[in-house]
PyMOL CGO cylinders between C-alpha atoms (Angstrom):
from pymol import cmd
from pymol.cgo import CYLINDER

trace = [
    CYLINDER, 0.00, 0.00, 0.00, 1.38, 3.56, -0.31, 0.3, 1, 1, 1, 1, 1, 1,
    CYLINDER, 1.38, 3.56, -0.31, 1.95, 6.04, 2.30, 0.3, 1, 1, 1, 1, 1, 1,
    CYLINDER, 1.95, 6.04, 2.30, -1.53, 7.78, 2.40, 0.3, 1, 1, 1, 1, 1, 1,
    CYLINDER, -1.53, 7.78, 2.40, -3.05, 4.60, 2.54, 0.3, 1, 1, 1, 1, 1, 1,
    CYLINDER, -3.05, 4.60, 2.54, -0.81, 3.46, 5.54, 0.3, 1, 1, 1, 1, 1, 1,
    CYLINDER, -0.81, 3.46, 5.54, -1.74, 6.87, 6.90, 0.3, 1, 1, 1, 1, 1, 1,
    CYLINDER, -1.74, 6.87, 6.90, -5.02, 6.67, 7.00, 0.3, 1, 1, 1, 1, 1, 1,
    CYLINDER, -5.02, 6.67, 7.00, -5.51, 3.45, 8.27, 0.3, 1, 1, 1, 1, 1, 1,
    CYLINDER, -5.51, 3.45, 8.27, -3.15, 4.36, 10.97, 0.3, 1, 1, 1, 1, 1, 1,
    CYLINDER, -3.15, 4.36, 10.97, -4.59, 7.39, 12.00, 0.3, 1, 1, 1, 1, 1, 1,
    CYLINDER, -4.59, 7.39, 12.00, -1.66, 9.88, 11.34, 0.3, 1, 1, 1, 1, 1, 1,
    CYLINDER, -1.66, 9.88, 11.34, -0.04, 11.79, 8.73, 0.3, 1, 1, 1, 1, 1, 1,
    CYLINDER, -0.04, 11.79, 8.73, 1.66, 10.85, 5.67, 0.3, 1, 1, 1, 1, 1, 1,
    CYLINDER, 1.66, 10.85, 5.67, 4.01, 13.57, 6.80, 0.3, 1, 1, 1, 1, 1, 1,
    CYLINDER, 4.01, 13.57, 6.80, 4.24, 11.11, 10.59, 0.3, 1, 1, 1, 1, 1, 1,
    CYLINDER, 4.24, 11.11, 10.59, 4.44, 8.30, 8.30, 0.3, 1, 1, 1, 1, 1, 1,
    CYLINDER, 4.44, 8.30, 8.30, 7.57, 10.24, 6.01, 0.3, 1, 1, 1, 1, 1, 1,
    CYLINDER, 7.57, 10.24, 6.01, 8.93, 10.74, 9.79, 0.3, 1, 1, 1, 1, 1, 1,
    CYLINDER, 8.93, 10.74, 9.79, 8.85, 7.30, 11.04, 0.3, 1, 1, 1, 1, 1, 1,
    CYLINDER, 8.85, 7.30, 11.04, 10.80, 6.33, 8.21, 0.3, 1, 1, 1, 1, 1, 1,
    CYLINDER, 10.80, 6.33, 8.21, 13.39, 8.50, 8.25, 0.3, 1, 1, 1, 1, 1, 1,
    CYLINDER, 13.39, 8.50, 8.25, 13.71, 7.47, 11.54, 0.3, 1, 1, 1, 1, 1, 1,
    CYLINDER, 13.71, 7.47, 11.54, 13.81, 4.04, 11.14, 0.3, 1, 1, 1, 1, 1, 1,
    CYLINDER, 13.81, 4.04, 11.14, 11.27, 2.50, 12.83, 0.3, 1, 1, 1, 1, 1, 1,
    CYLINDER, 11.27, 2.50, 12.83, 9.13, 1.79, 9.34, 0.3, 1, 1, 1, 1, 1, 1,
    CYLINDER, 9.13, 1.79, 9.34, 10.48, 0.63, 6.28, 0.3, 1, 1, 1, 1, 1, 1,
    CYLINDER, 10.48, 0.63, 6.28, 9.25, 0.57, 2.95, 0.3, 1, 1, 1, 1, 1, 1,
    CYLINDER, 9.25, 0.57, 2.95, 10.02, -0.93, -0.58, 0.3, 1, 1, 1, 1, 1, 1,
    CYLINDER, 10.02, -0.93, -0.58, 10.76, 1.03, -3.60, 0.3, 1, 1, 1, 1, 1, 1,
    CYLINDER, 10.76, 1.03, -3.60, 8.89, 0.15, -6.50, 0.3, 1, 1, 1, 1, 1, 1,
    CYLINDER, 8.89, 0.15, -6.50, 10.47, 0.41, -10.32, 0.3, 1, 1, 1, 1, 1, 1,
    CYLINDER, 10.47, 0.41, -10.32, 8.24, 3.52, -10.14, 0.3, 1, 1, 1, 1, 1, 1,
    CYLINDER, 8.24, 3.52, -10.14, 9.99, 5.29, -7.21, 0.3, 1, 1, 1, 1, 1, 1,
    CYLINDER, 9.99, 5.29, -7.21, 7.16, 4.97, -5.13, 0.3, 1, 1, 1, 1, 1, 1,
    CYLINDER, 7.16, 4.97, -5.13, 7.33, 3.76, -1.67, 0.3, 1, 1, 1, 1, 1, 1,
    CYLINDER, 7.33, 3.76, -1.67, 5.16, 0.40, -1.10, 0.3, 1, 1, 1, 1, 1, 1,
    CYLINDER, 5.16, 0.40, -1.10, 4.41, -0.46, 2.59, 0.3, 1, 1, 1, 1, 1, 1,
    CYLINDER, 4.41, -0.46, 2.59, 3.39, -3.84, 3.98, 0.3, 1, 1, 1, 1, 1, 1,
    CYLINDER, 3.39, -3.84, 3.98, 0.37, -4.30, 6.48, 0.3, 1, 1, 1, 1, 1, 1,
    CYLINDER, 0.37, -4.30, 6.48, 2.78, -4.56, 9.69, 0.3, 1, 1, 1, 1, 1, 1,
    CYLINDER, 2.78, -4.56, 9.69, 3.63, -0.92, 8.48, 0.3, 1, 1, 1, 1, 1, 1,
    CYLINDER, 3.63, -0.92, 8.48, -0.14, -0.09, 9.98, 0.3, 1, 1, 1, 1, 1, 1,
    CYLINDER, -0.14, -0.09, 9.98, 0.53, -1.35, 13.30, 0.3, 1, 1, 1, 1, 1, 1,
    CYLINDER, 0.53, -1.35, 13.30, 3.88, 0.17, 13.63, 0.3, 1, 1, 1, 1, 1, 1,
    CYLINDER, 3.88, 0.17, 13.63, 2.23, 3.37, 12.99, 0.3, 1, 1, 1, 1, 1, 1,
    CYLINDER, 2.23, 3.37, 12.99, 0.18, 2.63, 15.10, 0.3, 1, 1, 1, 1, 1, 1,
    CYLINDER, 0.18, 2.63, 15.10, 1.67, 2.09, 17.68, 0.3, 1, 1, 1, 1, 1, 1,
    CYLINDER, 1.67, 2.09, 17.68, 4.46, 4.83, 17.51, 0.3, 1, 1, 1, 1, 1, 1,
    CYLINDER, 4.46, 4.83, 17.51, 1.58, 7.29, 17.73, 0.3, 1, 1, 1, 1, 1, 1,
    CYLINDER, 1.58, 7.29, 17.73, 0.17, 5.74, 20.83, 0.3, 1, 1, 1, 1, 1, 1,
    CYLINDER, 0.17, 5.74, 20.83, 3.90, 5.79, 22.44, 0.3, 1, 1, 1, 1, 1, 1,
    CYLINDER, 3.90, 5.79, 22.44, 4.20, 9.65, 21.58, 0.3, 1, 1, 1, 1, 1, 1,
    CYLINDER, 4.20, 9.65, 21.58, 0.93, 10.57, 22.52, 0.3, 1, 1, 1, 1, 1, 1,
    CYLINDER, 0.93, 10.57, 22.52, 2.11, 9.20, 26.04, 0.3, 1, 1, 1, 1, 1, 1,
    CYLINDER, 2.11, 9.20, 26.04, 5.02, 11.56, 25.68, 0.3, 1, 1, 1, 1, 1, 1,
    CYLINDER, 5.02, 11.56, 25.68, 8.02, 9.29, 24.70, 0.3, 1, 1, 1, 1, 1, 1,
    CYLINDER, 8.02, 9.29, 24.70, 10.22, 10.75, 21.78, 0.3, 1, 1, 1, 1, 1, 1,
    CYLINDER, 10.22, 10.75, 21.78, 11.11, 10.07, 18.98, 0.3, 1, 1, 1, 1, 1, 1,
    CYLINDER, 11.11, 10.07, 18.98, 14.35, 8.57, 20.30, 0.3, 1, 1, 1, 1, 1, 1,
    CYLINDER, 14.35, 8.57, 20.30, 12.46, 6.76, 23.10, 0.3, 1, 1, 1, 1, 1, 1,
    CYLINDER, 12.46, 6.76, 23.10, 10.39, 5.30, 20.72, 0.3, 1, 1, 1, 1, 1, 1,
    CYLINDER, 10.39, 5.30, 20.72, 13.94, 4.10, 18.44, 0.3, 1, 1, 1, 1, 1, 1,
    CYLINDER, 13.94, 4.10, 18.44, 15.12, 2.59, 21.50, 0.3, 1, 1, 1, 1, 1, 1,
    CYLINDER, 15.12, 2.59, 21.50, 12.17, 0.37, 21.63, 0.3, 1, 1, 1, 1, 1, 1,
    CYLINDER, 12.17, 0.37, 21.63, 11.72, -0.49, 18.20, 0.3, 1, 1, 1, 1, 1, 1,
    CYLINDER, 11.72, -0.49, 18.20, 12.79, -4.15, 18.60, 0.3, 1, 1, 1, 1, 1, 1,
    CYLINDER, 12.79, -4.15, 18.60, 9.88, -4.23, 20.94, 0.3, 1, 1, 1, 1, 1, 1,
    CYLINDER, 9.88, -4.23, 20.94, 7.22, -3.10, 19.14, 0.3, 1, 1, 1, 1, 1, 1,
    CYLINDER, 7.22, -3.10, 19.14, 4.18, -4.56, 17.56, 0.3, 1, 1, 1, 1, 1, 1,
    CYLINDER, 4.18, -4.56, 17.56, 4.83, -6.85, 13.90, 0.3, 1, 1, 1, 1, 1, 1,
    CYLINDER, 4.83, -6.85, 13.90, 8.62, -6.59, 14.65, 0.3, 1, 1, 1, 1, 1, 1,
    CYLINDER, 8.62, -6.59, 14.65, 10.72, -9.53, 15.83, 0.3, 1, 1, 1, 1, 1, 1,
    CYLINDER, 10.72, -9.53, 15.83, 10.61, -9.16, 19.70, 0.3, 1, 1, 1, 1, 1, 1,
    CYLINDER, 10.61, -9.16, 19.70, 14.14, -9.50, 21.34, 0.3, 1, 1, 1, 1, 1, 1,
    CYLINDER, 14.14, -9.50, 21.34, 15.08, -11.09, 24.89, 0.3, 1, 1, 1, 1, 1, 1,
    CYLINDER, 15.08, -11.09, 24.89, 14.84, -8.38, 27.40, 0.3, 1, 1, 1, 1, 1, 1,
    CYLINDER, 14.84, -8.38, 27.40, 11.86, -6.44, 25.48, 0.3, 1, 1, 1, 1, 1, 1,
    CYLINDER, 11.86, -6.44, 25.48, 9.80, -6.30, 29.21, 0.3, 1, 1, 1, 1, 1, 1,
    CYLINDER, 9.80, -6.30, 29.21, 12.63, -5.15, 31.21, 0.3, 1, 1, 1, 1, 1, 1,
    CYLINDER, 12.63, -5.15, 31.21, 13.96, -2.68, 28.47, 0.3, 1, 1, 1, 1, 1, 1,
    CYLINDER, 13.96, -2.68, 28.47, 10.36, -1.00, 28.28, 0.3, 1, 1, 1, 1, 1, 1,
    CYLINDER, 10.36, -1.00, 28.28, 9.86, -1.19, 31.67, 0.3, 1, 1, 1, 1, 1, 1,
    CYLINDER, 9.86, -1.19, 31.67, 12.45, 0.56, 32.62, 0.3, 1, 1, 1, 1, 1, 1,
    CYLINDER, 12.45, 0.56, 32.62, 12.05, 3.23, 29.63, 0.3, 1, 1, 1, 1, 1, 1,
    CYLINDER, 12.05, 3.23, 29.63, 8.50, 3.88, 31.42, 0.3, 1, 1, 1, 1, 1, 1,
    CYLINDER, 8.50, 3.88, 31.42, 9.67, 3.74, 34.95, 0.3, 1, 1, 1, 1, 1, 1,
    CYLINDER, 9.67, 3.74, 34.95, 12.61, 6.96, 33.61, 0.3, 1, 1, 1, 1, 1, 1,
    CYLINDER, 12.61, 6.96, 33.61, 9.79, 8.26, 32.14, 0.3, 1, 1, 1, 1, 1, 1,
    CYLINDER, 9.79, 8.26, 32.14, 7.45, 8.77, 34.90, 0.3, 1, 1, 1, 1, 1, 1,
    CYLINDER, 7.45, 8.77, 34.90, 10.65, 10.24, 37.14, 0.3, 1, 1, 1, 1, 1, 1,
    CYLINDER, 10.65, 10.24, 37.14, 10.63, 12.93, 34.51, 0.3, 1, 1, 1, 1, 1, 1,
    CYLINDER, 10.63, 12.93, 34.51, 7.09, 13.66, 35.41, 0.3, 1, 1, 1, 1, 1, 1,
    CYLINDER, 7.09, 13.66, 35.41, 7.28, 13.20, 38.88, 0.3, 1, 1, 1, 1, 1, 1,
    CYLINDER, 7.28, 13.20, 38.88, 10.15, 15.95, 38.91, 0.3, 1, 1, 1, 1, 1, 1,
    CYLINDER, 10.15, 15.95, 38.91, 8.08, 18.29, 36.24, 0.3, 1, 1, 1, 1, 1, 1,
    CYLINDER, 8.08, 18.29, 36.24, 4.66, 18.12, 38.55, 0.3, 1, 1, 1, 1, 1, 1,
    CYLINDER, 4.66, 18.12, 38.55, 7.33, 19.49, 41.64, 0.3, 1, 1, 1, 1, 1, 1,
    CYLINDER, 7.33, 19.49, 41.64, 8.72, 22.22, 39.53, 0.3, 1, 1, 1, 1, 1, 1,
    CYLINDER, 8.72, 22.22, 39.53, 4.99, 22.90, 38.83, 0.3, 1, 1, 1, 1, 1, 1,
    CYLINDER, 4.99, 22.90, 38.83, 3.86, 22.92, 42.26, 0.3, 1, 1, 1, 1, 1, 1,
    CYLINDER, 3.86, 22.92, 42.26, 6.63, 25.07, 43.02, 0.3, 1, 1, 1, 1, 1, 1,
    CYLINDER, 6.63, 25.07, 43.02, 5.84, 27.73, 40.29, 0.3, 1, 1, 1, 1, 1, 1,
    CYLINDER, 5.84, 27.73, 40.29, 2.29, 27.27, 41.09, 0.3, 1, 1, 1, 1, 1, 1,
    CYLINDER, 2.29, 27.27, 41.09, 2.64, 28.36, 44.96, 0.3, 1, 1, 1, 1, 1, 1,
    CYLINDER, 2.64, 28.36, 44.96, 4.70, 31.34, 43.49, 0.3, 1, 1, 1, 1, 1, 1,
    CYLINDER, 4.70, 31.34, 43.49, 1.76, 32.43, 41.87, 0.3, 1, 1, 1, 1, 1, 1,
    CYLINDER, 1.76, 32.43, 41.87, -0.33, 31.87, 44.41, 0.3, 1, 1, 1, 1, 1, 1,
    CYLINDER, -0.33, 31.87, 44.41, 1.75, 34.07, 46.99, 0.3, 1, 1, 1, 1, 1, 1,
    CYLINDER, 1.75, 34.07, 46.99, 2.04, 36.83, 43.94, 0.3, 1, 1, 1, 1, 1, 1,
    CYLINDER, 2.04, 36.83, 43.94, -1.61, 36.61, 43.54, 0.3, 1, 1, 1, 1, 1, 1,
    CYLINDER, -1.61, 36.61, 43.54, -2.52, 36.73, 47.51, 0.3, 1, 1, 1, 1, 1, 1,
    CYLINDER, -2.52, 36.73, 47.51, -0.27, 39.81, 47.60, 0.3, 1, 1, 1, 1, 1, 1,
    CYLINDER, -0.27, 39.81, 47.60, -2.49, 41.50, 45.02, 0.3, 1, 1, 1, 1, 1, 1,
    CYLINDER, -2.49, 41.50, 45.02, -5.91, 41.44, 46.47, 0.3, 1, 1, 1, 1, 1, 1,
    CYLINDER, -5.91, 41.44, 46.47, -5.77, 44.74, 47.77, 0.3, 1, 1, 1, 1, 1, 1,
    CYLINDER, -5.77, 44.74, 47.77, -6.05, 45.28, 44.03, 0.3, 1, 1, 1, 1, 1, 1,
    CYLINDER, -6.05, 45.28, 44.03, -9.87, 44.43, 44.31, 0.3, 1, 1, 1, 1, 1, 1,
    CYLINDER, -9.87, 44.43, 44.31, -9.39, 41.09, 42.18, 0.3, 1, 1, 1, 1, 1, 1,
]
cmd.load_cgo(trace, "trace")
């Protein structure tokens, strides 16, 4: 199939689709044409790189894990690798809701400071 077709069954892009495979994490045969034919594991690939960077990995997160993913061959240590690539990423979010709360109480104490203002 070609790329809008993998697109749309996917439920991204063609320009995600371009991205993914200059990334490496899809691949694609060239026809004598020049066009780019894609396989049906191509869909699920897609697939689910979208759903790992709507849960905030990147792009590199995602290449790390590519062994791992859905229609590709799985290696030994797939479970521990992405479990520890989740467990990193929710220490990033730990720390980021802190630095929130922190900026948050700032605003709060600017904002208390203000109410003779009338607001």
């Amino acid at each position: 199939m070609q790329v809008g077709e993998v697109a749309t069954r996917a439920g991204v892009s063609v320009r995600s689709i371009r991205y993914y495979e200059r990334a490496g994490l899809i691949a694609a045969n060239r026809r004598t044409n020049g066009y780019r034919e894609f396989d049906e594991t191509a869909v699920e690939l897609a697939r689910a790189i979208r759903d790992l960077i709507a849960i905030g990995l990147t792009i590199d997160e995602v290449r790390s894990l590519s062994s791992c993913l859905p229609a590709t061959t799985t290696t030994p240590g797939c479970c521990t690798q992405t479990v520890a690539l989740y467990r990193q990423k929710l220490d990033q979010i730990d720390a980021q809701m802190r630095t929130l709360g922190l900026i948050r109480g700032q605003i709060e104490e600017r904002l208390a400071a203000l109410k003779p203002c009338g607001s």
